[in-house]
C-alpha positions as CSV (number, residue, x, y, z in Angstrom):
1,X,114.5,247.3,10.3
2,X,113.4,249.3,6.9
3,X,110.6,250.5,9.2
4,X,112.8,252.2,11.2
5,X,114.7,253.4,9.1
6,X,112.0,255.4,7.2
7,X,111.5,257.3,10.3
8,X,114.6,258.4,10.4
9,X,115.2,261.9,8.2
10,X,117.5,261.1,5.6
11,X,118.9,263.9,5.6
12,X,120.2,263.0,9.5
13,X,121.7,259.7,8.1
14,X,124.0,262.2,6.1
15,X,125.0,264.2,8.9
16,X,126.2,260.5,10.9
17,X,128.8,260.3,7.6
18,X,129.1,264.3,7.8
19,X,130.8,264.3,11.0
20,X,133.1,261.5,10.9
21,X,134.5,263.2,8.1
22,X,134.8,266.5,9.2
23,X,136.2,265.5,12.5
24,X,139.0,263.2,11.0
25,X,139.7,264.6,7.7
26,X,139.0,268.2,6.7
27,X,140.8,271.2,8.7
28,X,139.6,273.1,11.6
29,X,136.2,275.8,10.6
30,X,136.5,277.6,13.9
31,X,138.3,280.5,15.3
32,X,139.6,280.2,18.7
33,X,140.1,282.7,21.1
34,X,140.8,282.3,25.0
35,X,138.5,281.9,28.3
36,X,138.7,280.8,31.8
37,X,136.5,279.5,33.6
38,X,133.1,280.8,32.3
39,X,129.5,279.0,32.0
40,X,127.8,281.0,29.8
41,X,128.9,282.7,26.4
42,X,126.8,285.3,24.7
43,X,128.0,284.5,21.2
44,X,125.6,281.4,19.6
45,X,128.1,278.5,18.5
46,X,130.9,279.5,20.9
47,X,132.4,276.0,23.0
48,X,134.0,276.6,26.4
49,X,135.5,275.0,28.9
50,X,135.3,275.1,32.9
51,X,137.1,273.6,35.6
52,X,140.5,275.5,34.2
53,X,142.7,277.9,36.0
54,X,144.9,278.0,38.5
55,X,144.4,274.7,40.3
56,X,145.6,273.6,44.1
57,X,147.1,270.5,45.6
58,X,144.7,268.2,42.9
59,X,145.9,264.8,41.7
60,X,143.0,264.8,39.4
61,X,139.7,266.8,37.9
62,X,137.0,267.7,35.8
63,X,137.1,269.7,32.7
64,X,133.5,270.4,31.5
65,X,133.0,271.9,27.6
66,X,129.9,273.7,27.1
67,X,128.6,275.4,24.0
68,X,125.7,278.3,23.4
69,X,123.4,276.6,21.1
70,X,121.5,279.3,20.7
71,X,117.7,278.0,19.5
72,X,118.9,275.4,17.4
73,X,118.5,271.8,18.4
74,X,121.9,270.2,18.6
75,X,122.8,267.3,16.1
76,X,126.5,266.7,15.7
77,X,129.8,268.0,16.7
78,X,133.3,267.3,15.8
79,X,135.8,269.0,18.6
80,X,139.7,268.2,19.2
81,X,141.3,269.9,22.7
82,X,145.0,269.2,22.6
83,X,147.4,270.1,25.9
84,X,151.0,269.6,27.1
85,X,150.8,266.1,28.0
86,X,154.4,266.6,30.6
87,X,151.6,268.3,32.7
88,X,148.1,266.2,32.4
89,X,146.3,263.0,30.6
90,X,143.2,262.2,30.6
91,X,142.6,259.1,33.2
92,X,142.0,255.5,31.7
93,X,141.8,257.3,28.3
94,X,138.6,257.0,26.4
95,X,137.1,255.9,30.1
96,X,137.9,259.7,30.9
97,X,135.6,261.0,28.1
98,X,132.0,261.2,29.5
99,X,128.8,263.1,28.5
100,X,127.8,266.2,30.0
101,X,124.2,266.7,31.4
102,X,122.8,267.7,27.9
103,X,125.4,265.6,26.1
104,X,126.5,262.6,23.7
105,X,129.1,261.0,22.2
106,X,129.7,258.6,18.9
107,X,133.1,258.6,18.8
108,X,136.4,259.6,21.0
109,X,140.2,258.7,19.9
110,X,142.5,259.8,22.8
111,X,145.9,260.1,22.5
112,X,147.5,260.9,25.6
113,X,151.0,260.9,24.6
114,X,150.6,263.5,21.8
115,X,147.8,265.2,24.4
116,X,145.2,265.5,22.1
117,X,141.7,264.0,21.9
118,X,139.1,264.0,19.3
119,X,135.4,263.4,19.7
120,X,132.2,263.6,17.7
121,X,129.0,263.3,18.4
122,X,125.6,262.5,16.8
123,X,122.2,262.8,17.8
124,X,119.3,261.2,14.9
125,X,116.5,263.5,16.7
126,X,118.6,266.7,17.9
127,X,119.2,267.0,21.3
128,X,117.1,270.4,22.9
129,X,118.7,274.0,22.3
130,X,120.4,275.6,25.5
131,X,122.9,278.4,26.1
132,X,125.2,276.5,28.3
133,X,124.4,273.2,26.7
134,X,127.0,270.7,28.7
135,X,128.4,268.9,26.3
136,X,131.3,267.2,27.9
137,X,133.1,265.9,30.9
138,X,136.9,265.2,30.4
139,X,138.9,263.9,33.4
140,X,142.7,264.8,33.4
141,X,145.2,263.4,35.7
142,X,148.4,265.3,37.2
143,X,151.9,264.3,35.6
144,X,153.6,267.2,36.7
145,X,152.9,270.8,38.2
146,X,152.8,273.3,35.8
147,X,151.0,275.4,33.5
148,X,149.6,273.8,29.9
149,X,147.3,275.8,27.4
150,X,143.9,274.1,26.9
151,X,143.6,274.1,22.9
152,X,139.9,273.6,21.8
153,X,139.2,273.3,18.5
154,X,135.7,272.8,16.9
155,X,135.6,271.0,13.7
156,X,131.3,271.0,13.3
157,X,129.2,271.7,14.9
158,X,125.2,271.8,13.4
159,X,121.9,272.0,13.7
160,X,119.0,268.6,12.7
161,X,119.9,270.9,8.7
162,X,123.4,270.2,9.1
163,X,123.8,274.2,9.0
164,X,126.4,275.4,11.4
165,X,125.4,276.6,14.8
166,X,126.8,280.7,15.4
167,X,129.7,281.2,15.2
168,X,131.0,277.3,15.5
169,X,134.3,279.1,18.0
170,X,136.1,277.4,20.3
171,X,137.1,279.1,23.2
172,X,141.0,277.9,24.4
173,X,142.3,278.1,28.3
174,X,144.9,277.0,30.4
175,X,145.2,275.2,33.2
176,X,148.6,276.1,36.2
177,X,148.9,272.8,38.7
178,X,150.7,273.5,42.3
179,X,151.5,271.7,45.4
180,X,149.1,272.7,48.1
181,X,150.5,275.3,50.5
182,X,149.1,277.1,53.7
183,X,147.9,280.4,53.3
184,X,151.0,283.2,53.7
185,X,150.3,286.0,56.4
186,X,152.6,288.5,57.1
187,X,153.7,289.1,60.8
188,X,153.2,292.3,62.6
189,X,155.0,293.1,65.6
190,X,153.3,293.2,69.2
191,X,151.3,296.9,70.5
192,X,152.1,298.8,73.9
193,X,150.4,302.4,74.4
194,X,148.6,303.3,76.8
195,X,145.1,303.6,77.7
196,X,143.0,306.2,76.3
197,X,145.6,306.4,73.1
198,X,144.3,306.2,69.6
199,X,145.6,305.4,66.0
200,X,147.0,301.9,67.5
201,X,145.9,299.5,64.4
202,X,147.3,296.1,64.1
203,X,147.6,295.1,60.3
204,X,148.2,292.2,58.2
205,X,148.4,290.6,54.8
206,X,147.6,287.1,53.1
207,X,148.1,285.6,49.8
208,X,146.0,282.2,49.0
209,X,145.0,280.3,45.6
210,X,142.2,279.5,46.9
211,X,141.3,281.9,50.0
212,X,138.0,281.1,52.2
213,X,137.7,283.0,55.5
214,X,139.6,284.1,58.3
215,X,138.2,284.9,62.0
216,X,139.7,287.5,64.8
217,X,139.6,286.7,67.7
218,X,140.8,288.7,71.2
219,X,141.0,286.9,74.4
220,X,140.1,283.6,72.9
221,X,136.2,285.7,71.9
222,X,135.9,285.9,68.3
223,X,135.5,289.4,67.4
224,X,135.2,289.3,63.6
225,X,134.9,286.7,60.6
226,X,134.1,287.2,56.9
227,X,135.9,285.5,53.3
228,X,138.7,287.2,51.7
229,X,140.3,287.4,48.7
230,X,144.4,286.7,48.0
231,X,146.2,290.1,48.9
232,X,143.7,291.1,51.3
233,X,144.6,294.1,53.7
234,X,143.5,293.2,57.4
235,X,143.3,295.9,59.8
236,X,142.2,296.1,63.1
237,X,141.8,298.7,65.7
238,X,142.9,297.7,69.4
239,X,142.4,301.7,70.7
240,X,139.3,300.2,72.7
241,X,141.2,297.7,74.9
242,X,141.4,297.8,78.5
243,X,144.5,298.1,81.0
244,X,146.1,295.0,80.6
245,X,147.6,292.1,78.3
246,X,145.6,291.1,75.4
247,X,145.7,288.2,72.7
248,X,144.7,289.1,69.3
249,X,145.0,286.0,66.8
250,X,144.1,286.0,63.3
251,X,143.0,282.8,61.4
252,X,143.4,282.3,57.7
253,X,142.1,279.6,56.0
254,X,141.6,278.3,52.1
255,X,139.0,276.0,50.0
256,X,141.4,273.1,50.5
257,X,141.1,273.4,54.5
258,X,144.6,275.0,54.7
259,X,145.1,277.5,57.4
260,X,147.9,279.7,59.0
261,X,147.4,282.4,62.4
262,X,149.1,285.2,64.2
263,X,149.5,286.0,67.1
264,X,149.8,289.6,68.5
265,X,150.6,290.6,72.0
266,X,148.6,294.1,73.4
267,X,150.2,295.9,76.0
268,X,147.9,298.5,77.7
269,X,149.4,300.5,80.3
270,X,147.6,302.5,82.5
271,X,147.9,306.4,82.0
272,X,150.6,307.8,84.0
273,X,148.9,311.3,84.1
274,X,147.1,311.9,87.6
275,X,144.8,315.0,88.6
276,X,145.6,315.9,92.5
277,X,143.4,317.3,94.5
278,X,143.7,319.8,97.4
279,X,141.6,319.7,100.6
280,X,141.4,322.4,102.9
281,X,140.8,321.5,106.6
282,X,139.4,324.1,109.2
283,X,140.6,323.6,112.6
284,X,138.4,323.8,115.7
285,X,141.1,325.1,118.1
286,X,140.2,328.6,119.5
287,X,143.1,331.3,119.8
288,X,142.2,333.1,122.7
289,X,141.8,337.0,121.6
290,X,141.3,340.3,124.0
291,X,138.5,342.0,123.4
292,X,139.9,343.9,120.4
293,X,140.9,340.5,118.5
294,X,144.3,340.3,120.0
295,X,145.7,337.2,120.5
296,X,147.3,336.2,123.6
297,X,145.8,339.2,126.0
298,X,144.1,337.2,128.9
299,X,147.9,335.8,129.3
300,X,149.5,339.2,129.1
301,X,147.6,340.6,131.9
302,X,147.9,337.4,134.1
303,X,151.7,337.6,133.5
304,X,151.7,341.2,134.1
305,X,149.7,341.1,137.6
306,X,151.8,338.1,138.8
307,X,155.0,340.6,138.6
308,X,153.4,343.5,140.3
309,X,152.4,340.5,143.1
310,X,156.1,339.6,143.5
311,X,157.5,343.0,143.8
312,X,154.5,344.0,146.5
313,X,155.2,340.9,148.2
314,X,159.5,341.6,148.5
315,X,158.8,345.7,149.1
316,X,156.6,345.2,152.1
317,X,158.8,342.4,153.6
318,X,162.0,344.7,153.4
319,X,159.7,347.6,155.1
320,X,158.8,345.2,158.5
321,X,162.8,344.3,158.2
């Protein structure tokens, strides 16, 4: 046992007692100052936390606390994250309080009534620098829904010297808890023009949480499909559409497999304006014409000689009388 002992820096020995009594009796060193939701911190000695924010339909989750170590081996930390604790606990108390990937712990006294928790750490050999090092994995369970700040405070937090990392910070957050909901989509009215028309554009909107895709489809053929964003603008140009009645449906959906459609109705009417075209048709009939072009003359003559006939035919019967 003295062996082993001897190996160990004395100096790290110290730092065991160190941070015990920094975490439990002296104030806080840090300042703190507010984040959401990032992995990575420029500053060297700032603490973090992820797995905050606004936060759908969960019962339970993760928060993950990760600090930039800069290139200084990690030896011991002191931290205390307090929250409203009407709106989460952490689940089965200490049992929620787990190392991170590059993490370890010595010591954790929850107290989920109050909402706070402290932990310290201490590692006899220094665990290896990193500028996300993941400290920490502490699992909260949903009282209520509702919004609660995320308090982190870092107490120590030092090097195999036992000189501070950085800037020894701790970054604070909050965490907003809602019932999951569908996606909202607004409901535009159906289209009739007719064909050849342009400028008819079928638009929506959609608010999500958490927003994943959405899909157009016309005629039951999906047409287009891409993510989105809450507050999204959706337009869509039906100008191209055929004579006829056609479908368009739009399909939202979000990360939690919520979705909402809608359904608009395209009239296309066929265009009522018509070109008429005029044919002109040559008849084969021949009018007979004298010799000059007259119409009619071979008639005229025939009438003609048929009277001078008659009256021949009645003056020489009254001469024999």
């Amino acid at each position: 046992m003295c062996k082993i002992m001897k190996k160990i820096p004395k100096i790290l020995i110290a730092n065991l007692f160190l941070v015990v009594f920094l975490v439990f009796s002296t104030p806080s060193i840090n300042n703190n100052s507010s984040v959401n939701n990032l992995k990575t911190q420029e500053e060297v000695g700032q603490v973090w936390m992820t797995g905050t924010g606004d936060l759908e339909g969960v019962d339970e989750f993760d928060i993950d606390i990760y600090l930039n170590s800069g290139t200084s081996l990690v030896a011991a930390y002191g931290i205390i994250l307090e929250w409203d604790p009407n709106i989460i606990q952490i689940s089965g108390g200490v049992d929620g309080v787990n190392e991170g990937a590059d993490g370890f712990i010595m010591a954790e006294n929850v107290n989920n009534t109050g909402g706070r928790v402290f932990v310290a750490g201490f590692d006899a050999m220094g665990a290896p620098a990193s500028e996300e090092f993941h400290l920490l994995i502490i699992t909260m369970t949903r009282i209520n829904y509702g919004t609660t700040e995320l308090n982190l405070t870092v107490e120590s937090l030092v090097n195999e010297s036992t000189n501070p990392i950085g800037l020894v910070e701790g970054l604070n957050s909050s965490i907003t808890l809602f019932p999951a909901a569908d996606p909202i989509l607004s409901h535009p009215p159906n289209i009739s023009f007719e064909e050849g028309e342009t400028g008819n554009i079928i638009t929506w909107t959609a608010t999500d949480a958490s927003p994943d895709e959405y899909t157009i489809t016309v005629d039951g053929s999906v047409d287009e499909t891409d993510t989105w964003t809450s507050g999204s603008v959706f337009t869509y140009n039906v100008d191209d559409l055929l004579e006829g009645t056609h479908t368009v449906v739009i399909e939202v959906t979000d990360e939690l497999g919520h979705s909402t459609s809608d359904t608009v109705i395209v009239e296309v009417t066929k265009d009522d304006t018509t070109t008429t075209t005029t044919t002109s048709t040559t008849s084969d009939t021949t009018t007979p014409t004298d010799s000059d072009g007259l119409p009619g003359y071979d008639i005229l003559i025939f009438m003609i000689s048929l009277g001078l006939i008659t009256l021949a035919m009645i003056y020489i019967k009254r001469k024999r009388m």
